[in-house]
C-alpha positions as CSV (number, residue, x, y, z in Angstrom):
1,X,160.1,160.8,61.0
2,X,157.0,159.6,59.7
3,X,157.3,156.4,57.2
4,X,154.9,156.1,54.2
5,X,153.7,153.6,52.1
6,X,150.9,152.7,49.2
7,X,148.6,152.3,52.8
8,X,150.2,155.1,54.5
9,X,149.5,157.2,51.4
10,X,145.6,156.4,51.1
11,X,145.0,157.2,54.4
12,X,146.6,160.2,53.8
13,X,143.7,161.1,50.5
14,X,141.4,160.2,53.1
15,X,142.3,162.4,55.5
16,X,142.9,165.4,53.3
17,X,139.2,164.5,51.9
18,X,138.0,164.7,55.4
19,X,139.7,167.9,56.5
20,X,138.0,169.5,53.6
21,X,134.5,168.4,54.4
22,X,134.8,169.1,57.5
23,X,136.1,172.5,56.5
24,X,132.8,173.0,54.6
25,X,130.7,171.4,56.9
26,X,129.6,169.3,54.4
27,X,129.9,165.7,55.7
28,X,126.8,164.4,56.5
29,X,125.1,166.1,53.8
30,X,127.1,164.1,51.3
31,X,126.6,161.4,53.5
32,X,130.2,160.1,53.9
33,X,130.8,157.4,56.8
34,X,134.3,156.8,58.2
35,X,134.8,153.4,60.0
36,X,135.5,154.0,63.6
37,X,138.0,151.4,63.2
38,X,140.2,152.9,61.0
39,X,141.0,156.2,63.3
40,X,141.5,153.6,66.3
41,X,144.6,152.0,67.7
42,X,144.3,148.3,67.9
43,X,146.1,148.2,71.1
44,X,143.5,150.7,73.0
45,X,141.2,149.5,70.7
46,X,140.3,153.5,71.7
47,X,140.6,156.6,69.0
48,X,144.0,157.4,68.3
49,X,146.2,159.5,70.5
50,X,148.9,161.4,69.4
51,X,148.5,159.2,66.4
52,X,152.1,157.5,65.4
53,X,152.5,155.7,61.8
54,X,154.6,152.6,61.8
55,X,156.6,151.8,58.7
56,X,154.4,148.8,57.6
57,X,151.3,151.5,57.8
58,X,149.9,150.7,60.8
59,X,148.9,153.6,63.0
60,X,149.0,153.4,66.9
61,X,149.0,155.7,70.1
62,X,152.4,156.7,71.0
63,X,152.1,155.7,74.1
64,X,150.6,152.5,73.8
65,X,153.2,151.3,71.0
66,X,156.0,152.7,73.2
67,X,154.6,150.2,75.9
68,X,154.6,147.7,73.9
69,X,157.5,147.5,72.1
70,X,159.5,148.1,75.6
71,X,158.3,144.4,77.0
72,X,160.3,143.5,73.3
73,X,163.3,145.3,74.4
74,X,165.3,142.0,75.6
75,X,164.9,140.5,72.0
76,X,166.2,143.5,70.1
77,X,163.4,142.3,67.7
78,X,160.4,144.9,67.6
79,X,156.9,144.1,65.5
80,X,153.7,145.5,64.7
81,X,151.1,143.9,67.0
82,X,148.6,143.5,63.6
83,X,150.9,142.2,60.8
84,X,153.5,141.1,63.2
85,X,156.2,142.9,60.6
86,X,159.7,142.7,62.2
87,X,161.8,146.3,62.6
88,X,165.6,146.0,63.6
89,X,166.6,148.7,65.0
90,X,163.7,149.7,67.3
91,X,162.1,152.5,64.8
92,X,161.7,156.5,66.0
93,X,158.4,157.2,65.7
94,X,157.0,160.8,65.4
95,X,153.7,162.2,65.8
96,X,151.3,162.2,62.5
97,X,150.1,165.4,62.9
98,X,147.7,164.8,59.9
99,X,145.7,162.1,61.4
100,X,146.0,163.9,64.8
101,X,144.0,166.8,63.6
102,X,141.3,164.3,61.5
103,X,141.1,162.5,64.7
104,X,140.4,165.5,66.8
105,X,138.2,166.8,64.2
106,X,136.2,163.6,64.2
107,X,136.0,164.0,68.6
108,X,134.1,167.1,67.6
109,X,131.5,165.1,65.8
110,X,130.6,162.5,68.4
111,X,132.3,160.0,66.7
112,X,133.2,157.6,69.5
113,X,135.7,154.3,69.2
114,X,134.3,152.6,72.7
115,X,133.1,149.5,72.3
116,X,130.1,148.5,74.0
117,X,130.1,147.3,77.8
118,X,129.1,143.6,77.2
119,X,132.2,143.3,74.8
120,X,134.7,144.3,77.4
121,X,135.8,140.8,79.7
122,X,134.8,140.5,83.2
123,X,136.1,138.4,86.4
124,X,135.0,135.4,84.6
125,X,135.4,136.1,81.2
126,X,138.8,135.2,79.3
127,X,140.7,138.4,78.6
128,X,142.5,139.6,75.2
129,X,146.5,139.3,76.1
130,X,147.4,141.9,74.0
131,X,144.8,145.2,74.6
132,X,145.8,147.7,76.8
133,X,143.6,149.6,79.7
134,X,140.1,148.0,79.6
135,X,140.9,144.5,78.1
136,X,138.3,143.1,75.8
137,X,136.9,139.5,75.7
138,X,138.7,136.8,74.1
139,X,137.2,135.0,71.3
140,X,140.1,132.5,71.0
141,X,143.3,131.6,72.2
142,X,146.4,130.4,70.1
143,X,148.2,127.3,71.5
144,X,151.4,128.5,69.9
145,X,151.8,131.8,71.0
146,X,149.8,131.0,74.4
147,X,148.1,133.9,74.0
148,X,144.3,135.1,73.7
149,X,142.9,137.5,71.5
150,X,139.5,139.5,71.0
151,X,138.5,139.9,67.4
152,X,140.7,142.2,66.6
153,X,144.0,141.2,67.6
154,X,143.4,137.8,66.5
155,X,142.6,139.0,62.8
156,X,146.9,138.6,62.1
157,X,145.8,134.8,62.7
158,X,143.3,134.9,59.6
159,X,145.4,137.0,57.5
160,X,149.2,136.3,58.1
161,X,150.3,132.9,56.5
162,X,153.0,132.1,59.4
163,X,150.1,132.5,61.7
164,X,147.1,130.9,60.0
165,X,148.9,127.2,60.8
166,X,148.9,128.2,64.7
167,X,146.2,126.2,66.5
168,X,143.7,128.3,67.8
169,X,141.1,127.0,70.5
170,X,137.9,128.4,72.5
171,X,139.2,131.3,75.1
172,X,141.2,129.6,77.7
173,X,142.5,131.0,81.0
174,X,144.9,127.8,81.7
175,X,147.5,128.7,78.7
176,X,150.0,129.1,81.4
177,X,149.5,125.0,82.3
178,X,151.3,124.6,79.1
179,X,154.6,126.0,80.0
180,X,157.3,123.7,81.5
181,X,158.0,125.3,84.9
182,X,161.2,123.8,84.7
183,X,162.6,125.0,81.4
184,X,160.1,127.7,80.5
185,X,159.1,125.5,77.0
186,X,155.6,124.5,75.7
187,X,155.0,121.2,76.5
188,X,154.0,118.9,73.6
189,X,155.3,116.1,74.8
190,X,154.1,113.1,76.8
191,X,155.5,110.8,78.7
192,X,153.9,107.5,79.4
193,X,155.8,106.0,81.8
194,X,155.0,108.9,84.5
195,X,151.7,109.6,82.7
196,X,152.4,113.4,82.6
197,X,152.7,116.1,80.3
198,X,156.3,117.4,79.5
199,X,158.3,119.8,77.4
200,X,161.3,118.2,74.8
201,X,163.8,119.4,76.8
202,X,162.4,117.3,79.8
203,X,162.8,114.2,77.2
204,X,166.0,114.8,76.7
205,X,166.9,115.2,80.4
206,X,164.8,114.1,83.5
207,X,162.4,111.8,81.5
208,X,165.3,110.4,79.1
209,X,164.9,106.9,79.2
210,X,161.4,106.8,79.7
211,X,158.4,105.9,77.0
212,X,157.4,109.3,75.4
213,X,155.7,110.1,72.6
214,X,154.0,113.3,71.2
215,X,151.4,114.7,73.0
216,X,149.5,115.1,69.8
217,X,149.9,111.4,69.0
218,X,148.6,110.3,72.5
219,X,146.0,112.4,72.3
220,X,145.1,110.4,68.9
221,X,145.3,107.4,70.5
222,X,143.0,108.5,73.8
223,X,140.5,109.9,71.1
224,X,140.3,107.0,69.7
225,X,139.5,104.9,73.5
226,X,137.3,108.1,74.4
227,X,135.5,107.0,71.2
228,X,135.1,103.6,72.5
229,X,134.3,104.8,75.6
230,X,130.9,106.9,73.8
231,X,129.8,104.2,72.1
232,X,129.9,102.3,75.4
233,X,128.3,105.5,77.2
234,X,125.5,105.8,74.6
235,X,124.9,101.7,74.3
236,X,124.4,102.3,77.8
237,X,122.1,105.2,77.5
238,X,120.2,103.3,75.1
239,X,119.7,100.5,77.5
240,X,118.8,102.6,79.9
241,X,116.4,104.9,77.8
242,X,114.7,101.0,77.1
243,X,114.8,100.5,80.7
244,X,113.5,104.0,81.8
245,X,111.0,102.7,79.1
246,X,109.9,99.1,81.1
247,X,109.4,100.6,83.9
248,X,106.8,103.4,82.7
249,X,105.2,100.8,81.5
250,X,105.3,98.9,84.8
251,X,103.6,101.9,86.4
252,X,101.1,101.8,83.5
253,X,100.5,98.3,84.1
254,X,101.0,98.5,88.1
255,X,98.1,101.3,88.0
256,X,95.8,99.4,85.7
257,X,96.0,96.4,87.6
258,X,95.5,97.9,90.9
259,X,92.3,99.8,89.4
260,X,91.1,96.0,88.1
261,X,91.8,94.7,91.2
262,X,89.9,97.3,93.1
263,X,87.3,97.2,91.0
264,X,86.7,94.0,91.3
265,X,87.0,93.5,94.8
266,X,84.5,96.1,95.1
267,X,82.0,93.8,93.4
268,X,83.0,91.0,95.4
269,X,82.6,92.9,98.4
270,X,79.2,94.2,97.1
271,X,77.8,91.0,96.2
272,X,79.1,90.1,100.0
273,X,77.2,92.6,101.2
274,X,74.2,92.1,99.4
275,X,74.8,88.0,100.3
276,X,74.6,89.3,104.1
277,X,71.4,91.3,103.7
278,X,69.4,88.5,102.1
279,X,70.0,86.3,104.6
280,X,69.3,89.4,107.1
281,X,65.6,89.6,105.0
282,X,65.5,85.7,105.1
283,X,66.0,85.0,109.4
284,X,63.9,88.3,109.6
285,X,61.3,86.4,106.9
286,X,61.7,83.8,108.9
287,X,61.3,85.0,112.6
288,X,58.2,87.1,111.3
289,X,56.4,84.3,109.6
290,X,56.9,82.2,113.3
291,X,56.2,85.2,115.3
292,X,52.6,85.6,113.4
293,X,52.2,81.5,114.2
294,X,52.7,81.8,117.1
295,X,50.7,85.2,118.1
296,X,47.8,83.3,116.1
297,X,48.1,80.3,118.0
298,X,48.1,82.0,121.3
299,X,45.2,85.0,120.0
300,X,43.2,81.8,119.3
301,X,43.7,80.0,122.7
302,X,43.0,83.3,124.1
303,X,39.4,83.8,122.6
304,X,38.7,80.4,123.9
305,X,39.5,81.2,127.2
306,X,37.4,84.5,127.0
307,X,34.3,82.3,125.5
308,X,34.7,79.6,128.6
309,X,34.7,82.5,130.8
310,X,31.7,83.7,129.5
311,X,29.7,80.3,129.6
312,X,31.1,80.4,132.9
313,X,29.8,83.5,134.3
314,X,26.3,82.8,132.2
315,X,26.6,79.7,134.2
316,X,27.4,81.6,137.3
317,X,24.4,83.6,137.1
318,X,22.4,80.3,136.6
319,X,23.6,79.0,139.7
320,X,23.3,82.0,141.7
321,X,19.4,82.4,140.8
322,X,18.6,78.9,141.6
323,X,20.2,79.1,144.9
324,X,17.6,81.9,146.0
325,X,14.6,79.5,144.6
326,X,12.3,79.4,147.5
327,X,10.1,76.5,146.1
328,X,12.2,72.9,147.2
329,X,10.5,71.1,144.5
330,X,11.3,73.9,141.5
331,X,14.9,73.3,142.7
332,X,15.3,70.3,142.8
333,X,13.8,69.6,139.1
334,X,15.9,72.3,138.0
335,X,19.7,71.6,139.5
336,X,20.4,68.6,137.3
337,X,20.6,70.5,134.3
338,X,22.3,74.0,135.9
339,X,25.0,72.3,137.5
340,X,25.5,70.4,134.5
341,X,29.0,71.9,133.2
342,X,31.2,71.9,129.9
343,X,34.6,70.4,129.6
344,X,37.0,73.3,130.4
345,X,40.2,73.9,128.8
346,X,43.2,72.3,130.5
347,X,45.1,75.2,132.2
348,X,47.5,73.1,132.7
349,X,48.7,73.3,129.1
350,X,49.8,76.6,129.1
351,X,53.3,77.5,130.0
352,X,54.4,81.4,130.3
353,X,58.2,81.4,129.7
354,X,59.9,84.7,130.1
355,X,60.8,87.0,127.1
356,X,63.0,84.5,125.4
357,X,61.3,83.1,122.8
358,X,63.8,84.2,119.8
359,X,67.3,84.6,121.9
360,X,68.2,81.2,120.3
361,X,67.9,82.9,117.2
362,X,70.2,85.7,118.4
363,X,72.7,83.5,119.4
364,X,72.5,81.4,116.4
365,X,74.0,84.9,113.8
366,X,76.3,85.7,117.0
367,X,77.7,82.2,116.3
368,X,78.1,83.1,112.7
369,X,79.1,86.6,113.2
370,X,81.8,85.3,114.9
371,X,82.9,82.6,112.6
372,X,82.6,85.0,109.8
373,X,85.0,87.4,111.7
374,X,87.6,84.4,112.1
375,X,87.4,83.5,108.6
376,X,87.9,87.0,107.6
377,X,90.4,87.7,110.2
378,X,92.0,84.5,108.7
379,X,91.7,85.4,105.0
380,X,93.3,88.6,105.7
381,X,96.1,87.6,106.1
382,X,96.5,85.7,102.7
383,X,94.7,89.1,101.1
384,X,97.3,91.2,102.9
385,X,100.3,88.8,102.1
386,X,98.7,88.7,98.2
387,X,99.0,92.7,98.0
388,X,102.8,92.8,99.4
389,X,103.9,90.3,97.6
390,X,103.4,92.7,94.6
391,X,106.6,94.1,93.8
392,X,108.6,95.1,90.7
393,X,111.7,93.2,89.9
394,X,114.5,96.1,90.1
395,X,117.6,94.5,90.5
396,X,118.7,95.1,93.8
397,X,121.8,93.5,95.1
398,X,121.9,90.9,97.8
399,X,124.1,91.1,101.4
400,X,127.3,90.4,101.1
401,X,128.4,89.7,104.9
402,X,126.4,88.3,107.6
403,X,125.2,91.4,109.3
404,X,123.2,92.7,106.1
405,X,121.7,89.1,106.2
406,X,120.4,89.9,109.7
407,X,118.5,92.5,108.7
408,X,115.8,90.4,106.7
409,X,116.0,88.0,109.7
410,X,112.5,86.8,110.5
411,X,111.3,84.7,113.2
412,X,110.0,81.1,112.4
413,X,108.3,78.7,114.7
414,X,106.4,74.9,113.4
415,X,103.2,74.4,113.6
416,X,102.5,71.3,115.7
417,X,99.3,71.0,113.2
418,X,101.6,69.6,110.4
419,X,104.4,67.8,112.5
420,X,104.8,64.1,111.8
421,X,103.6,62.3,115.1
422,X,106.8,60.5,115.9
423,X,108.6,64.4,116.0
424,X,108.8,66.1,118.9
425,X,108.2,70.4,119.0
426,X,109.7,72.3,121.8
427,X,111.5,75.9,122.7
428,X,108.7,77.4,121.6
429,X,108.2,75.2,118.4
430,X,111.3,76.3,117.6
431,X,113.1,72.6,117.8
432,X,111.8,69.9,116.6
433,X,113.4,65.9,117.7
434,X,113.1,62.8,115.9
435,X,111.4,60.3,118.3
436,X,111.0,56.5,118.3
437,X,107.4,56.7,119.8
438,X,103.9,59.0,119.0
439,X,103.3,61.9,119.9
440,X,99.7,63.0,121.3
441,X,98.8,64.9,118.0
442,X,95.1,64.8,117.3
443,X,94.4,64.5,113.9
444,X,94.3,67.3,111.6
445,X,94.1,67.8,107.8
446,X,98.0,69.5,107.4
447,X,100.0,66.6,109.2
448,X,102.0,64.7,108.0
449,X,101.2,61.4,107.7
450,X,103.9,58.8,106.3
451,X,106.9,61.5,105.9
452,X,109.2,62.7,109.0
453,X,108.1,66.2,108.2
454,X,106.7,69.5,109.7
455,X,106.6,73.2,107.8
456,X,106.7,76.5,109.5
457,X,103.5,78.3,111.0
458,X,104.6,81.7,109.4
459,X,104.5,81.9,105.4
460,X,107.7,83.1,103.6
461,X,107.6,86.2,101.7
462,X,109.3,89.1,100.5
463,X,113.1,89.6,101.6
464,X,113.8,86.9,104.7
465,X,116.6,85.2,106.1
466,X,116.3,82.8,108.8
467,X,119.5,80.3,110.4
468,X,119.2,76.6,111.4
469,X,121.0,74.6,113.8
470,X,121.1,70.9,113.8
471,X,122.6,68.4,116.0
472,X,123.0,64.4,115.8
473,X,124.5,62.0,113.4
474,X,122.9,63.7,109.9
475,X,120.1,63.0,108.0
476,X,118.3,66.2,108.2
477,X,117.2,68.5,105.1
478,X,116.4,71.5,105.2
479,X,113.8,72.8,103.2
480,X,111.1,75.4,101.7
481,X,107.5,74.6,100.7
482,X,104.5,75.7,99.1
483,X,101.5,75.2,101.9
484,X,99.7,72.7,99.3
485,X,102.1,70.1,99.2
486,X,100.6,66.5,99.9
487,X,100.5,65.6,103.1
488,X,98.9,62.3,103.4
489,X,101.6,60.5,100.8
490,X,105.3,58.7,101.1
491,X,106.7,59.2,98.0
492,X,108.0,61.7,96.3
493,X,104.3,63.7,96.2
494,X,104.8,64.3,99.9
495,X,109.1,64.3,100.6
496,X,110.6,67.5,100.1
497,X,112.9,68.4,97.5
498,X,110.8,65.3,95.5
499,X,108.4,67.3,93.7
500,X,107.8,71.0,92.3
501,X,106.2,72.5,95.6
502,X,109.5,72.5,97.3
503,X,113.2,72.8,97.4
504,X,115.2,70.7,100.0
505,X,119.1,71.1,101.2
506,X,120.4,67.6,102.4
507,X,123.0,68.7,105.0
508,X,124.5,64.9,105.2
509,X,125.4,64.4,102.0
510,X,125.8,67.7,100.7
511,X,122.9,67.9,97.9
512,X,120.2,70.5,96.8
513,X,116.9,68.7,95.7
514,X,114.4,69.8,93.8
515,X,111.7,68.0,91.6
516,X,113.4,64.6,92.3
517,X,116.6,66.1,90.7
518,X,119.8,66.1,92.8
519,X,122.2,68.5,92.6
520,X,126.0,68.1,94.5
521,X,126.8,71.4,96.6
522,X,130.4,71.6,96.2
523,X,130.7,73.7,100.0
524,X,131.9,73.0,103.5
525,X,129.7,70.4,105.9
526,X,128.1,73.1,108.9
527,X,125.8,72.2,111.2
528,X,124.7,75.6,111.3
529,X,122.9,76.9,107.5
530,X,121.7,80.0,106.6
531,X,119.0,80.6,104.2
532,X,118.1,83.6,102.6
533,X,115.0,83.7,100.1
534,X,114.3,87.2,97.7
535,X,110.8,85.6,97.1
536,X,109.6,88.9,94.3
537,X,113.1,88.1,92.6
538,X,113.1,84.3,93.1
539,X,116.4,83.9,94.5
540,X,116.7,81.5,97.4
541,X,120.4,81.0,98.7
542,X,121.7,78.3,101.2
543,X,124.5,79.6,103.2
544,X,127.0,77.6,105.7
545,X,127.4,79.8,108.5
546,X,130.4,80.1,110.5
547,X,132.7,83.2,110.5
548,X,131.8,83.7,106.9
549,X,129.2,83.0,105.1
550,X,129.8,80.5,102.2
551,X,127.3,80.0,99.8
552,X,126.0,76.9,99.3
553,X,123.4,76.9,96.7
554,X,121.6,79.0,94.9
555,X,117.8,78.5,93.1
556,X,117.0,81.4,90.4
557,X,113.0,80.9,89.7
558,X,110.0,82.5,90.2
559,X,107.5,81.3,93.0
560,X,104.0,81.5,92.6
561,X,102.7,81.2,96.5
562,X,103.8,82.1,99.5
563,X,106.8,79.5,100.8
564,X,106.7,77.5,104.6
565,X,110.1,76.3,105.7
566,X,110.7,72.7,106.8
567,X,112.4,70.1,108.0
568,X,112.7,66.6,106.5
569,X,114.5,63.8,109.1
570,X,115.4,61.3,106.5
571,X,116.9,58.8,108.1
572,X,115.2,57.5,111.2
573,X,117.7,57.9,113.9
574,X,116.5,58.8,116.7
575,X,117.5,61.7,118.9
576,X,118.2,64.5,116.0
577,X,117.3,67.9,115.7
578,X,116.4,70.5,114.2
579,X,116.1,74.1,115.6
580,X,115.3,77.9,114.0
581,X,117.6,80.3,115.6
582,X,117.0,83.1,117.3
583,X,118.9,86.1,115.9
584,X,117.2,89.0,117.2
């Protein structure tokens, strides 16, 4: 029985309009276009077979409608899959033979219902719930029915009012994850107390007495933390986008400065260069200027030898012919004034000394050569130390236990050159112990006069952490130092911790000095203190060591040379000490 209705009856015009065109063959000469859509069922989304009419007017495949309707069997309730119309009983549905023939007319003319590959879903693509055979790709899936639809099953969701309020949502393949595996229910419920998602008959039952509240309400009140939580995100973006800023500027500026800085030191090492040549030009001025004084001098002895040597032979000759002068009379009247001679040059004079007339010289730039090396080998140092000391001020955090201390751990010794001459070096110059008599220092520039001080031979820089033991009845500080402190004074010029060229622990009374300004250290006595100095970050942290590490004191500044470490004995008791461990 085939049901008709206003719908039912157009199509019906339509078709008859058809059959006659194509009867005449007139169809595309008048130009008339059929939507493919129309002679398709929405289930297939194919063109219709064995074309069946439903009574709300929708047309489907027999077959597909059949299969349909049978997964409705258990409600006794059967609907259209388009307009979702109910039908109580299940209606019989017979073939429309009309819209068969139209639709086998319209095979005959290549019309074709397929839609392209791309639209059909794949293994990853969400697939429409509701077509049959080759499944097209969701557009979106509806939270109430937890189903998901391509366009045109989901067009009942545009069109029907019940189902315009459902919630529809991007294609989802989790729709499942919404069903209460215990009671088969959507959950839309949440429960606070187990922090999980439930159904209403789970708040009724296993989660009865605990806090639940809509899950649409809880997400309200997450959305509105999630909103706190972007603004925190993007603040935080922001700083960093300032940040990511700073530092291309710091490359900018690290770059220009180390172009400056080689620029420069190419001049200076130019006009080093060209220093070294003149004074080449000037000792070579020099030894050619005394080399042609001296040739001159000799060249002129020389031709005064050659000229007595030829008065000599003339005088030779003289003598010679006289002696064969047969007449003794001639002879005798002529000897007087033959033998008569000139004063000769004294011979005696003349010193030959081998080929060493300008080694002196030689030996002389040697001397310099080799001072010059010194002082560069010297300087190099500080040049070197100047160029690592360049570093940019990430913030990098600090060790936290004793073992990641050790690994900035650096080995000190004192240099005897600055050591107070009633303290005592030894180990190495790793201990130093306050005496009651001189030492045999000889004087130098660095010591320490008046103050019971000595610094460290190595300079401080970088990352480097370094442990001191003491022994004896107190009095000892432990300090840091720029190299240029006084050395020669007794006040606070010269003491550590006195003055703004260095920072002093006082492990007896348990005080940090610095620029004659005490502060108390509120930590545990130790005879054993650890220091650990960030020198590009200007941290420097006092540590007492035992099992832990308990911090002491901490400095936050920014040095400006390289740091010595010290010791201070401030109290004159003999027999304390003071020693750098070894931790390697």
């Amino acid at each position: 029985m085939i049901f008709k209705s206003a719908e039912t009856s157009f199509i019906f015009e339509e078709v008859k309009l058809t059959q006659s065109l194509l009867l005449r063959g007139e169809m595309e000469q008048k130009g008339v276009q059929l939507d493919r859509e129309t002679f398709s069922c929405s289930i297939c989304l194919d063109l219709l077979k064995d074309p069946v009419t439903l009574p709300c007017g929708h047309n489907y495949c027999m077959e597909c409608i059949k299969v349909h309707w049978d997964g409705q069997d258990g409600t006794g309730v059967y609907s259209c899959p388009q307009c979702m119309k109910r039908f109580i009983p299940r209606p019989v549905l017979d073939i429309n033979t009309m819209l068969a023939v139209l639709v086998e007319e319209l095979k005959k003319t290549g019309l074709q219902a397929a839609p392209a590959d791309h639209c059909y879903a794949g293994p990853e693509d969400v697939a429409c719930d509701v077509c049959t055979g080759r499944k097209l790709k969701a557009v979106k899936s509806c939270l109430v029915c937890l189903a998901s639809y391509c366009e045109k099953h989901l067009q009942p969701h545009y069109d029907v009012a019940p189902l315009k309020k459902h919630k529809l949502v991007k294609p989802s393949k989790k729709l499942q994850e919404n069903i209460c595996s215990l009671h088969d229910e959507v959950m839309k419920m949440f429960c606070r107390t187990d922090r999980q998602i439930i159904c209403y008959l789970c708040s009724v039952e296993e989660h009865k007495d605990h806090d639940t509240i809509s899950a649409a309400a809880e997400r309200t009140e997450r959305q509105r933390e999630l909103e706190g939580s972007r603004g925190n995100v993007q603040q935080k973006i922001q700083d960093r986008q300032k940040d990511v800023k700073l530092l291309q500027q710091e490359v900018e500026d690290i770059n220009q400065s180390a172009e400056k800085t080689l620029e420069g030191n190419e001049k200076l090492f130019t006009q080093l260069m060209r220093l070294l040549k003149k004074r080449s030009r000037d000792v070579e001025q020099e030894v050619r200027s005394q080399q042609e004084t001296q040739v001159s001098r000799v060249k002129e002895l020389q031709e005064k030898l050659e000229q007595e040597i030829a008065e000599l032979k003339r005088k030779d000759a003289e003598l010679e012919q006289l002696s064969h002068t047969e007449d003794h009379n001639e002879f005798l009247h002529n000897y007087p004034s033959v033998s008569a001679l000139s004063e000769p040059t004294d011979s005696s004079s003349i010193h030959i000394r081998p080929l060493t007339y300008f080694q002196d010289v030689t030996a002389a730039v040697s001397e310099v050569r080799d001072k010059l090396q010194q002082v560069l080998d010297e300087e190099w140092k500080k040049i070197s130390v100047s160029v690592k000391e360049v570093d940019v001020l990430l913030s990098q955090p600090g060790p936290k236990t004793r073992a990641g201390f050790l690994r900035y751990s650096q080995e000190i010794t004192l240099d005897p050159n600055t050591a107070n001459r009633q303290m005592l070096l030894s180990d190495g110059n790793r201990k130093v112990t306050r005496m009651d008599q001189n030492q045999s220092y000889s004087d130098h520039p660095d010591r320490f006069s008046r103050c019971f001080q000595v610094l460290s031979r190595e300079s401080l820089t970088g990352r480097c952490y370094f442990e001191v033991e003491m022994r004896g009845r107190g009095g000892v500080h432990v300090a840091v130092a720029y190299k240029n402190i006084n050395r020669t004074g007794s006040g606070k010029e010269s003491v550590f911790g006195r003055n703004n060229k260095s920072w002093s622990l006082d492990c007896y009374n348990n005080s940090f000095w610095y620029n004659n300004i005490e502060t108390p250290v509120s930590g545990p006595p130790s005879s054993r203190v650890g220091v650990y100095l960030d020198h590009s970050a200007g941290t420097l942290s006092f540590y007492s060591v035992s099992e832990t590490m308990t911090l002491l004191h901490r400095v936050q500044t920014t040095f400006t040379q390289p740091l010595h470490a010290g010791f201070w004995f401030g109290f004159v008791i003999v027999g304390n000490s003071a020693e750098f461990c070894k931790l390697k």
